[in-house]
N, C-alpha and C positions, 0 to 999 in steps of 0.2 A: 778867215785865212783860206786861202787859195791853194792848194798844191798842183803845180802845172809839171806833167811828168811828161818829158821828152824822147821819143826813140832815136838816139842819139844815132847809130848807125843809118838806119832810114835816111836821117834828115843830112848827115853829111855824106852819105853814097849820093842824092840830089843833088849838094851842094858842088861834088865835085862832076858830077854830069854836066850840068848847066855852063858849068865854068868852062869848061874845054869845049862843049861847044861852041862858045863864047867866042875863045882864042882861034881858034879852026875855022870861023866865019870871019872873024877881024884880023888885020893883021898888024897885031897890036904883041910885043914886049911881053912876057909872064914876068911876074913880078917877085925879085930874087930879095930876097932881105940881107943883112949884113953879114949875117953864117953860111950865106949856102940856099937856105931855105925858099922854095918853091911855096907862097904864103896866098899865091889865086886864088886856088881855094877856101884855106883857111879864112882871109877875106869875107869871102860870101857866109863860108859857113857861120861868122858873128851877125852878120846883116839877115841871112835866113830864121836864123834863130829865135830875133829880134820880132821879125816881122809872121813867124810862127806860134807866137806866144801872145804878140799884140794886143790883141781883142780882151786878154783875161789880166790885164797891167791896171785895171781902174781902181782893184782894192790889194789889199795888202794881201801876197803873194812869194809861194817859196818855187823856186825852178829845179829840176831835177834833170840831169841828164843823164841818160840810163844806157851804157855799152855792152856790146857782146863780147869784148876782148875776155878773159878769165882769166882770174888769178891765180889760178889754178890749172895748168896749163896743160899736167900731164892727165888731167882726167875726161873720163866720155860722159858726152852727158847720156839722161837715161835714154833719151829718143831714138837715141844711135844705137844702144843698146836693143833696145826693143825691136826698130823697124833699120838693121843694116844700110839701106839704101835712104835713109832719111839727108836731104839734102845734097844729096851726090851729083845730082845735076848741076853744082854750082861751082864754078872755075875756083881752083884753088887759088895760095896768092900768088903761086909762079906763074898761074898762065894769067891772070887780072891785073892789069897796071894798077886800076881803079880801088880795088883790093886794096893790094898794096899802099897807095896813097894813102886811104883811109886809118891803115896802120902805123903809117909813118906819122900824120897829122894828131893821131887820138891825144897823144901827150902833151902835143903843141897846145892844143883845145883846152885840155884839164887846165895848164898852168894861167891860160886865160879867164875862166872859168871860176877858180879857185879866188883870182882877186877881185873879179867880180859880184862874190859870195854866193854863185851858181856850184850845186852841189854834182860834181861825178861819181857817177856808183855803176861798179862793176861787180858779175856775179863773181861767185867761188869758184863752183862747177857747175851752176846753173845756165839757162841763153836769159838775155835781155828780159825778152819777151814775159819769162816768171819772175822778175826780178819788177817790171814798170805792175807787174797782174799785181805780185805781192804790194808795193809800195800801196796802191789804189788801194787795197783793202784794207793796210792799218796806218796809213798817214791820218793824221788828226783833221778833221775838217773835208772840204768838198776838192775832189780831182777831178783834172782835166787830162787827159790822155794825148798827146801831140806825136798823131804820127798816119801816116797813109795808108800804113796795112787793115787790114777788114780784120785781120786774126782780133783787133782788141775791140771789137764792138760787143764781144761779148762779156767786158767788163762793165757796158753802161749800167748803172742802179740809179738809186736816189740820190746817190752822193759823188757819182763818176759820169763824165759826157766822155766823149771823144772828137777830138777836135780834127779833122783832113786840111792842114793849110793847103792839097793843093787843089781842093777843091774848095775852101772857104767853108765849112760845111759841119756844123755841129751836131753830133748824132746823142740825142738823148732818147729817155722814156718816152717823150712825145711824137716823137718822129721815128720812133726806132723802126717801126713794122713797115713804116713809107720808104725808107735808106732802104730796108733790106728784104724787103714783102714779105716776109715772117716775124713770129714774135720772139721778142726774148726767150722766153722759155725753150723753143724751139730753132735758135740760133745754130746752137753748135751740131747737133744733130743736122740738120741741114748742111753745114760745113762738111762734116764727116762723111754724109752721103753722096757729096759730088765731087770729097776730096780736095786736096791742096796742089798741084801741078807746082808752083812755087820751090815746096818742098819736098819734089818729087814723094808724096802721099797720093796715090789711088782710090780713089773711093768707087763705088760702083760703076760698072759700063754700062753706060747710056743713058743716065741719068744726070743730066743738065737742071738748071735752074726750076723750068715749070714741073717736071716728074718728078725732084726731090722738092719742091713745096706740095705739091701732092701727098708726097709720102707723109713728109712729116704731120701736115696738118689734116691725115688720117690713117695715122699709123695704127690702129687696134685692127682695123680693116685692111688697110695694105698693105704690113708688112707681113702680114698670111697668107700675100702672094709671093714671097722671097723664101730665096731657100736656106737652108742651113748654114753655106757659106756664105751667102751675102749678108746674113744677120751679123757672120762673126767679123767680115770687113768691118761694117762699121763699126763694131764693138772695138774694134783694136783699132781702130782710124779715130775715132772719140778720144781715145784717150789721149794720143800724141796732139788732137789739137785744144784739148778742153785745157786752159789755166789754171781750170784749179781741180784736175786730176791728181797732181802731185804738189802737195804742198811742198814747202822749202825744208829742207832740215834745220835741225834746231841752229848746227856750226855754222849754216848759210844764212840763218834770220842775224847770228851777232856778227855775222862780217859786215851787211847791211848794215846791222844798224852802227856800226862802227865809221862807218862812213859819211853819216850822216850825224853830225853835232846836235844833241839836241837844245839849245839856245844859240841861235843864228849869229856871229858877231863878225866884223868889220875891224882892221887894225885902224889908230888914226890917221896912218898916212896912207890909207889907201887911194886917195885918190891920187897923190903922187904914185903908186905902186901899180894900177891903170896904166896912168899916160904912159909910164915906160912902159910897160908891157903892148900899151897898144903898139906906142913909138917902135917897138923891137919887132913885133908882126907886120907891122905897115898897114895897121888898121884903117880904115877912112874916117875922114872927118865927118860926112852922111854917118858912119856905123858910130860914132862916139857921140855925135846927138842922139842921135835915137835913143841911144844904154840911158844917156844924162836922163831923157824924158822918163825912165824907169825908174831910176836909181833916186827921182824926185818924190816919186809916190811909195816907197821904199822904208820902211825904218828897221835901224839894224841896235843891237846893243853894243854899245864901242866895246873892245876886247880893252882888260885894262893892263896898265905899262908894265 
């Protein structure tokens, strides 16, 4: 068994990128379904998906799609807490259409998703991000990580790769020091040290790729040339970006696992329960083979009547 665990935001912020630039070079109709609903994207995002996960479809395999929405709404998480300015550089949803789209679509998705027998998991108060880290570490069997941020390369082990659909690009044990010219063990610390720009995170000034492989891979030696506050930067920069700096709390491990069924089942009319759902998105017929070519190597336990 396979666990291929999705960064679901990631992968629909792309989906809805690509899409509009799409429409803005073509002059081509957005495609409204029978409610209302603007479904371009959502479109792509079932066909990205699809072709995101591809390459790990030859054995039997469970999909995860893992969001940052919280259900938990009125809580901070800790990183906010710690470093105030964590993430501030990023448009809220008033000034983001694209934001916002994301948040409009999330629900669309699940209910696709759901008949699909594609699992959505959303934290408590946690971000995605400790949420896809946790899954990798106690899902049964070997994970694949599906997503383009560098934050999860520091989940690769024996039993987790990470996969970059956009670059086609499977980062394991074997490759790992080639992707990132340091080794695992010295991953994060290297992160730490040049910093996240992303998430407006600081790490030391002037210290780029070759001076923080430097450091790291001789730190007894070079970090006796840093001073007392660049020690404690990256000590507090470490932590906002290591996974598994904080584990999940015990209430956040049973929301998860609450979410997650543990014996997989299918109703028996689901495939009739599909085609309307696609029928109601305006799925494509490209995007409903491709699922078929899945859902062939697929075995589910029928749910009984």
């Amino acid at each position: 068994m396979i666990n291929i665990i999705v960064d679901g935001n990631n992968l629909l912020h792309r989906s809805i990128a690509k899409t509009n630039k799409f429409f803005e070079k073509n002059s081509i109709t957005r495609k409204i379904n029978k409610n209302g609903l603007d479904v371009s994207a959502l479109q792509s995002f079932v066909m990205d998906l699809f072709y995101s996960t591809k390459e790990f479809h030859e054995v039997e395999c469970d999909i995860y799609v893992v969001w940052d929405r919280k259900i938990d709404q009125s809580s901070v998480n800790w990183r906010k807490k710690m470093h105030p300015l964590y993430k501030s550089n990023r448009p809220d949803m008033d000034e983001s259409p694209q934001k916002k789209e994301v948040h409009v679509l999330c629900k669309h998705i699940k209910q696709i998703l759901d008949v699909m027998g594609i699992y959505s998991v959303y934290p408590l108060s946690s971000e995605g991000d400790d949420i896809i880290y946790h899954l990798s570490e106690t899902l049964e069997g070997n994970s694949v990580l599906v997503s383009v941020d560098q934050d999860f390369y520091q989940c690769v082990s024996e039993n987790c790769v990470v996969y970059n659909p956009q670059k086609r690009l499977t980062i394991d044990l074997d490759n790992f020091k080639e992707v990132t010219t340091v080794d695992l063990e010295n991953f994060v610390k290297f992160k730490s040290i040049k910093g996240d720009p992303s998430d407006n995170i600081k790490g030391l000034r002037g210290f780029a790729d070759k001076r923080a492989k430097k450091l790291v891979e001789n730190w007894e030696e070079e970090s006796a040339k840093l001073s007392d506050e660049q020690i404690q930067t990256i000590v507090d920069t470490q932590k906002l970006i290591d996974l598994n700096w904080k584990p999940l709390t015990s209430k956040e491990v049973l929301v998860i696992s609450q979410q997650i069924p543990p014996v997989r089942v299918k109703q028996k009319d689901t495939d009739w329960n599909l085609t309307k759902v696609f029928d109601n998105y305006q799925i494509t017929d490209k995007a409903r083979l491709a699922w078929d070519s899945y859902f062939e190597l697929q075995e589910f336990n029928l749910k009984p009547e």
